[in-house]
C-alpha positions as CSV (number, residue, x, y, z in Angstrom):
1,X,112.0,159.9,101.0
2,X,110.0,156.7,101.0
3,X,106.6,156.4,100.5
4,X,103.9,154.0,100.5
5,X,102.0,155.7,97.5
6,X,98.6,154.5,96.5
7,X,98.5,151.8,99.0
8,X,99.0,154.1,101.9
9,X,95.9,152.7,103.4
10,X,96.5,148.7,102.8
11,X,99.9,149.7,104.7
12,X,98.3,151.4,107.2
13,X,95.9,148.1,108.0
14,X,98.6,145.5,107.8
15,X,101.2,148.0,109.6
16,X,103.7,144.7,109.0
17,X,102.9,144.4,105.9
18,X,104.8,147.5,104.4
19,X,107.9,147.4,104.7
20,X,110.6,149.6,103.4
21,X,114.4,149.6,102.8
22,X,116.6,152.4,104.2
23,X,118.9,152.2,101.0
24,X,116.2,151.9,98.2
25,X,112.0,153.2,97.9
26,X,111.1,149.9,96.5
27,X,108.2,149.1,99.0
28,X,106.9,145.6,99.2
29,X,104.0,144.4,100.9
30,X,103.5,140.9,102.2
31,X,103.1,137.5,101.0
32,X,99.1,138.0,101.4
33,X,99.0,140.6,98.7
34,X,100.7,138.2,96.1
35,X,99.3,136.6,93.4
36,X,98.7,133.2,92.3
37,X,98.1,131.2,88.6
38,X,95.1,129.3,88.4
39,X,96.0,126.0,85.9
40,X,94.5,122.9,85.0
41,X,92.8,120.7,82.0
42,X,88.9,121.7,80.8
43,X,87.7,118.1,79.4
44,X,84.3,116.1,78.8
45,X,83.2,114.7,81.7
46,X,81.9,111.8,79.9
47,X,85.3,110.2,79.1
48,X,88.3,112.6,79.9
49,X,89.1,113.8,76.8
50,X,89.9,117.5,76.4
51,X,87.7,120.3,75.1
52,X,89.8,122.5,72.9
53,X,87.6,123.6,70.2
54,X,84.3,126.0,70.3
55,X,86.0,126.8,74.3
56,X,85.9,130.0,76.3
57,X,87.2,130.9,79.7
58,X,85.9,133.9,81.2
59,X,87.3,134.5,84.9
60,X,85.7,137.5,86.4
61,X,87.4,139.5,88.9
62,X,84.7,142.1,90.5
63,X,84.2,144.4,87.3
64,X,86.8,143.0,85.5
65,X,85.8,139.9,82.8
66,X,89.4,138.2,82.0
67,X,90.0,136.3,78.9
68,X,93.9,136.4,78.7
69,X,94.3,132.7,79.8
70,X,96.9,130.5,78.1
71,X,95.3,127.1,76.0
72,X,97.3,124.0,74.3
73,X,95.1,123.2,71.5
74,X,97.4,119.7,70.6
75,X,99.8,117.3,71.9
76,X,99.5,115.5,75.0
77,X,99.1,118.9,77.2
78,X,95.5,120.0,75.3
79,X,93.3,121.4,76.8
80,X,95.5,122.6,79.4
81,X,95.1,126.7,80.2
82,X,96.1,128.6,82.9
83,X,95.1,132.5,84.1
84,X,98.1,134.3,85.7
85,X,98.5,137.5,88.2
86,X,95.0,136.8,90.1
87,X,95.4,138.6,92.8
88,X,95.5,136.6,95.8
89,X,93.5,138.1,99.3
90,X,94.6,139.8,102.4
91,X,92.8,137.5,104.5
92,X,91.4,134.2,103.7
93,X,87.6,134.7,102.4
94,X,88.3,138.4,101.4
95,X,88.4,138.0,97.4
96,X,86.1,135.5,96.0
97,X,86.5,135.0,91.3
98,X,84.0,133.4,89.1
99,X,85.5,131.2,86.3
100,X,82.9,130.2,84.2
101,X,83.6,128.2,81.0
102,X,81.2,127.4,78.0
103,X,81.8,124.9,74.9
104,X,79.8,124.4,71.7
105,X,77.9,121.4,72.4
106,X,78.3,120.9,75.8
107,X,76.4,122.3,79.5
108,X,77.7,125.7,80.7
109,X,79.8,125.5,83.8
110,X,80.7,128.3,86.3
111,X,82.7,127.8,89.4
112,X,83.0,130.1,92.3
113,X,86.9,130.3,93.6
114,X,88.1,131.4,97.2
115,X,91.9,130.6,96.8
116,X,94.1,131.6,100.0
117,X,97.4,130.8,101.5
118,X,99.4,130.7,104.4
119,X,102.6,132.3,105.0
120,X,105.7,130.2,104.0
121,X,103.0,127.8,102.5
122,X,105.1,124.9,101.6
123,X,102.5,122.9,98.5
124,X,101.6,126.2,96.5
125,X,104.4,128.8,96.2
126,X,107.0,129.2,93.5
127,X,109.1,132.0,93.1
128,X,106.7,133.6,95.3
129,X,104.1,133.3,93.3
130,X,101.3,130.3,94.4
131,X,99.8,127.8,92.1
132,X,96.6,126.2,92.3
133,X,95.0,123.3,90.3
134,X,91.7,123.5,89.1
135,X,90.4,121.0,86.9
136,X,87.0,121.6,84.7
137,X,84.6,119.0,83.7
138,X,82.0,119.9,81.1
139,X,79.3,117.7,80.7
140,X,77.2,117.4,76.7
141,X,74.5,119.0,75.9
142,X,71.1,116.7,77.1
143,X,73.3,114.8,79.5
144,X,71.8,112.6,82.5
145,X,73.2,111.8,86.1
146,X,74.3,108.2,87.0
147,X,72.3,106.7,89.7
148,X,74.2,106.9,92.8
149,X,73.8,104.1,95.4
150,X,75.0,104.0,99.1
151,X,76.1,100.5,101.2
152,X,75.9,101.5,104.7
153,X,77.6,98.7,107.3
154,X,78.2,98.1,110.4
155,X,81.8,95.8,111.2
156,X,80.6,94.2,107.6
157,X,76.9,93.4,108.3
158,X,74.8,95.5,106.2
159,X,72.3,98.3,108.4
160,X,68.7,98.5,107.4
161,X,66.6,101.9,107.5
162,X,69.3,104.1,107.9
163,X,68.4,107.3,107.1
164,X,70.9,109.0,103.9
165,X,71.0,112.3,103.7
166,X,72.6,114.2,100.6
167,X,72.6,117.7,101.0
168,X,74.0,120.7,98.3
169,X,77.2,122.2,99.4
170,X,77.7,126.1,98.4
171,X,80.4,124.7,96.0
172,X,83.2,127.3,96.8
173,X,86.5,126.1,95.4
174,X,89.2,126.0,98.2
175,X,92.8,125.4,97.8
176,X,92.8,121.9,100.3
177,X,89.5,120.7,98.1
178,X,89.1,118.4,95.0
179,X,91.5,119.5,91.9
180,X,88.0,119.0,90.1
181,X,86.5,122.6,90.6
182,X,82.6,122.2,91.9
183,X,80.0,123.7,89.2
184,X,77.6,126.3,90.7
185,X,74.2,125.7,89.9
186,X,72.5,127.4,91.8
187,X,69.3,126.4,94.1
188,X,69.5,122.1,94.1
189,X,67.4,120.3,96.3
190,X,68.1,118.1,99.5
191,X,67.6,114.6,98.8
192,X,66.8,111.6,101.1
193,X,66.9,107.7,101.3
194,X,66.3,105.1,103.5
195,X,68.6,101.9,103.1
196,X,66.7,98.3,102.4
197,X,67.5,95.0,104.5
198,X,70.5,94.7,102.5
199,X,71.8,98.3,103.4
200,X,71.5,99.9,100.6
201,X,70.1,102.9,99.2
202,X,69.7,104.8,95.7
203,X,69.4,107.8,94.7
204,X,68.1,108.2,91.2
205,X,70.1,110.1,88.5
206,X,66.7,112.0,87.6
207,X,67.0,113.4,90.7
208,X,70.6,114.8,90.8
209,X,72.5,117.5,89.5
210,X,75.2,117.1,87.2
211,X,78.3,118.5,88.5
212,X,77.0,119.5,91.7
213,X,78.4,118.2,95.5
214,X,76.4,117.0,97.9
215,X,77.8,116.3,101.7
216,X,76.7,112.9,102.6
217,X,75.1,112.5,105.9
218,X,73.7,109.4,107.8
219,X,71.7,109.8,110.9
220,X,72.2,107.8,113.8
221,X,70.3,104.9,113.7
222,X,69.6,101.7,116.2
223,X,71.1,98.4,114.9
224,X,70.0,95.1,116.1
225,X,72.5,91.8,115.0
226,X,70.6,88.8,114.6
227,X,70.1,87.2,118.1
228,X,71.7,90.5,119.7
229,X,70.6,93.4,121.5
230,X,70.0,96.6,119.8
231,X,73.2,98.7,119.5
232,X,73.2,102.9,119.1
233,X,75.4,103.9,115.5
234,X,77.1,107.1,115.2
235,X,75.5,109.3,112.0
236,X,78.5,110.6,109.9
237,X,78.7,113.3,107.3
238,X,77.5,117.2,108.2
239,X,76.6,116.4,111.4
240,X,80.7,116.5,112.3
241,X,81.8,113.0,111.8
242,X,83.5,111.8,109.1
243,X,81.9,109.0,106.6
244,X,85.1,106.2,107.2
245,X,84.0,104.2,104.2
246,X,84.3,107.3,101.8
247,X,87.7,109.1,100.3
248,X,85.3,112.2,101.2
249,X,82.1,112.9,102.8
250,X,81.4,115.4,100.0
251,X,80.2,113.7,96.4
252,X,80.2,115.1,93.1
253,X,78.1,113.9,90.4
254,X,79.1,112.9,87.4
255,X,82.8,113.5,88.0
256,X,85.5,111.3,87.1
257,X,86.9,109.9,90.8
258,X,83.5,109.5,92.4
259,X,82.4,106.4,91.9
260,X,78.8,105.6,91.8
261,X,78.7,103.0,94.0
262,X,80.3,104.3,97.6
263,X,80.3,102.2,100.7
264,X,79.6,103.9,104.5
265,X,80.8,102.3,107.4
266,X,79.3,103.3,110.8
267,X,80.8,103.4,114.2
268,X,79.1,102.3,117.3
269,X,78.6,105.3,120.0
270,X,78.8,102.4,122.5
271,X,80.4,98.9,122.7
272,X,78.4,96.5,121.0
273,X,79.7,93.6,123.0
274,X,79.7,93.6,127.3
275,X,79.0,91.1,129.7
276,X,74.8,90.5,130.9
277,X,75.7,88.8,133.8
278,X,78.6,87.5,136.0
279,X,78.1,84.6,138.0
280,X,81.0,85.7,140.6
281,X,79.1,89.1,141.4
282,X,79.1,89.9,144.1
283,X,82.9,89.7,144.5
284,X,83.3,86.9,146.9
285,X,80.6,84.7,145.9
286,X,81.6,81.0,147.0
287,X,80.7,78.4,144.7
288,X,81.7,75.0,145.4
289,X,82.6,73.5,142.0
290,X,84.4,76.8,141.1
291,X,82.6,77.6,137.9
292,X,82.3,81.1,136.5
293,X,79.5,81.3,134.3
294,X,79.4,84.5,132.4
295,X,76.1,85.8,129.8
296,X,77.2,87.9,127.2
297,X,74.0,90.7,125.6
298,X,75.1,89.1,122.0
299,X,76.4,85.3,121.2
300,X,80.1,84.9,120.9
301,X,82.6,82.8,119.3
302,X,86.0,81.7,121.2
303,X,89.6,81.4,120.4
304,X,92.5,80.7,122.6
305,X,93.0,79.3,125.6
306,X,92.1,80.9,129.3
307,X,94.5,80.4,132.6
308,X,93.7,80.4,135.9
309,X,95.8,80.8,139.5
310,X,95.3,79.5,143.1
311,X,93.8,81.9,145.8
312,X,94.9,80.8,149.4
313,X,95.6,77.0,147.8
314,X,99.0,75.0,147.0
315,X,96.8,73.4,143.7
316,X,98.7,73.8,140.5
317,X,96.1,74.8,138.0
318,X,96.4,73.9,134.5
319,X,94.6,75.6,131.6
320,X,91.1,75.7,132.5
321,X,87.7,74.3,130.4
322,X,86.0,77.1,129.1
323,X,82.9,75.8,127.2
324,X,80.0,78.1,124.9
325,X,76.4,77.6,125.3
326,X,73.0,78.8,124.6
327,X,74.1,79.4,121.3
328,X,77.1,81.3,122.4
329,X,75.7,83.9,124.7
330,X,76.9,82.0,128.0
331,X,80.3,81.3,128.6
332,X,81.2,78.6,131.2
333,X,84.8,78.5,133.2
334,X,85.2,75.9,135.2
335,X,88.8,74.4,136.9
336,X,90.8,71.9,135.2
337,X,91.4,70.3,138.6
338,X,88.6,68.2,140.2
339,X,89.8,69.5,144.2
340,X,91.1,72.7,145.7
341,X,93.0,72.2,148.7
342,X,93.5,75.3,151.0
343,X,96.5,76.0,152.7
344,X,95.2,78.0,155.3
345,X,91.4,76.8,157.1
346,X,91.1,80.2,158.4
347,X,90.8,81.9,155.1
348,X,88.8,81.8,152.0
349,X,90.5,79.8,149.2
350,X,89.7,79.4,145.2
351,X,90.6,80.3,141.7
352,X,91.0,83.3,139.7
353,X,90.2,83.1,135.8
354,X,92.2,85.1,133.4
355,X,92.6,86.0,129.9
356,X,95.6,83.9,129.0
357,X,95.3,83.9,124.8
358,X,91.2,83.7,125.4
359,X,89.3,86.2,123.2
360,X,85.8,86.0,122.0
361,X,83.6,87.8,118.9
362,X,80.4,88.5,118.3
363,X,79.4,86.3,115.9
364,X,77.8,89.1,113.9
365,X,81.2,90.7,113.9
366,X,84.3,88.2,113.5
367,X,86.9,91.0,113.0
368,X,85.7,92.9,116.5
369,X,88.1,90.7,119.1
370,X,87.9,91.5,122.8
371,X,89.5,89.8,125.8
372,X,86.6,89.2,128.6
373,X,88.4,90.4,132.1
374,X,90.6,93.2,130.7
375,X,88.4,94.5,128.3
376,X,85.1,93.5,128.7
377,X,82.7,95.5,130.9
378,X,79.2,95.0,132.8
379,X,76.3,97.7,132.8
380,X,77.6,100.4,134.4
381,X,81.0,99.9,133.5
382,X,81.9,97.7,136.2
383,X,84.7,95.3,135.4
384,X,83.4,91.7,135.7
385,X,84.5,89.4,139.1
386,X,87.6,86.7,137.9
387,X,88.0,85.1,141.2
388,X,85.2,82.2,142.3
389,X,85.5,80.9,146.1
390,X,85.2,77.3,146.8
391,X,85.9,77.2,150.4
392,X,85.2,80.2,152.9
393,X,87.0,81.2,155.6
């Protein structure tokens, strides 16, 4: 007879999860009640080197205090230990371990762990049994934080009084985290900074905690380019965007991999370049000389050429002039032809402007290119007018 014996009730629960075979009363249960080795290197946060004298390991498993891990004392593998048959949880968040680690002559560490998998997990699992890295960093008795400091920028140019945010994380150890497992200490404070003209801000090592992870956040701010108009930037961090210009929007001090100068790059929450004014708006303006003047809300730079076609005309219309003024924010099209000759009296004649291999920047922004009729837009998203009327109907 087959039986699930003292795990009636886990079968029970996970009803596919106990399974039996017809020919034996070996009774298995699923890939969720495994178990999993927890490896890695304990070394000096300092400078890397491995901590293999005066070292305990204590990984506690509810009532259960564990001290039957594995240690290389010498060669190139010390420091390395590893804890075996942890059993891994039913569902993800159900079993939560403390490891804690102590070293003569250096800070006490305890990290909380919350290890799960998925089934047929493809990165953790051999021989069905799942591996996890987790690296511990031990810092020396009377040790300081390094300042930290924080470049925020906008397409390069550097964004004053943005408001930095670091905030604690509850420094849970999950399998898609850092290899370097977060120390728990406890109660740390939320810190803020504002950046300076030259967008940056520091936070002082005095006022960090060694080991500890804070989530960067910066709040949206305003952002006005010199000569421009003043453009809305998206926050990133905690509030649900990612921070571009960091590896992770979640720091930890001290640690070997996070540098202590980090650069932030912001992202606009609208365009930062669209057209003021349109001289050919309404569409069907008539303007004898066939000039477009267009005003941009920031000055530009050009490259590349624009074209331009006959409305209603037998002209042939080379490349037109396009010339900047005003120091860049008004961009003037006019037609490389002197006269526009309409092939029909009874109807409206001119030119159209396009694109051709014209783009323009803001000058604030080199590396943000845009192409002004098929890209470019006027308040209220209206695409600007291309086509000037010399003649009417």
């Amino acid at each position: 007879m087959t039986e699930c014996k003292w795990f009636a009730v886990a079968c029970l629960a996970l009803a596919a999860g106990c399974t039996t075979n017809p020919s034996s009363t070996t009774t298995t249960l699923s890939e969720f009640s495994g178990s999993y080795t927890l490896q890695g290197k304990v070394m000096s946060a300092t400078d890397g080197s491995p901590i293999t004298t005066g070292l305990t390991l204590n990984l506690v498993q509810g009532k259960t205090i564990r001290n039957d891990y594995s240690l290389q004392t010498t060669g190139a593998l010390a420091g390395d230990y590893a804890f075996s048959n942890i059993p891994l949880p039913i569902a993800c968040g159900d079993i939560t371990y403390q490891l804690a680690a102590s070293a003569t002559g250096f800070e006490p560490f305890q990290a909380t762990l919350n290890y799960c998998v998925t089934p047929n997990d493809p990165y953790n699992e051999i021989d069905s049994t799942y591996n996890f890295i987790g690296n511990v960093y031990l810092f020396p008795l009377g040790a300081t934080a390094p300042n930290y400091t924080f470049h925020v920028t906008y397409q390069g140019a550097p964004v004053a009084n943005a408001t930095v945010l670091l905030d604690p994380v509850n420094p849970v150890n999950y399998d898609a985290e850092s290899n370097a497992l977060s120390n728990d200490l406890g109660v740390t404070a939320s810190l803020s900074g504002t950046t300076d003209n030259n967008g940056n801000v520091v936070f002082a090592g005095t006022t960090l905690a060694l080991g500890a992870s804070y989530q960067v956040q910066v709040l949206p701010v305003q952002f006005t380019p010199n000569g421009g108009t003043a453009i809305s930037l998206a926050g990133c961090g905690a509030s649900g965007a990612t921070c571009p210009g960091l590896a992770s929007a979640v720091v930890q001090v001290g640690i070997p991999g996070n540098p202590v100068n980090q650069s932030i790059a912001l992202t606009g929450l609208a365009q930062p370049l669209y057209i003021a004014s349109d001289s050919a708006q309404p569409q069907g303006t008539i303007t004898a000389s066939g000039q477009l003047v267009i005003t941009f809300n920031t000055p530009v730079t050009l490259v590349g050429t624009f074209a331009a076609a006959g409305v209603n005309t037998a002209t042939v219309l080379t490349p037109v002039t396009a010339t900047l003024s005003n120091g860049g924010l008004t961009l003037t099209l006019a037609p490389a032809t002197g006269t526009i000759t309409c092939t029909n009296t009874t109807q409206a004649c001119g030119i159209t402007y396009s694109d051709g291999t014209a783009l323009v920047s803001p000058v604030e922004y080199p590396a943000q290119t845009s192409a002004v009729f098929s890209t470019l837009k006027l308040a209220g998203n209206v695409t600007p007018a291309s086509t000037v009327f010399m003649v009417g109907p």
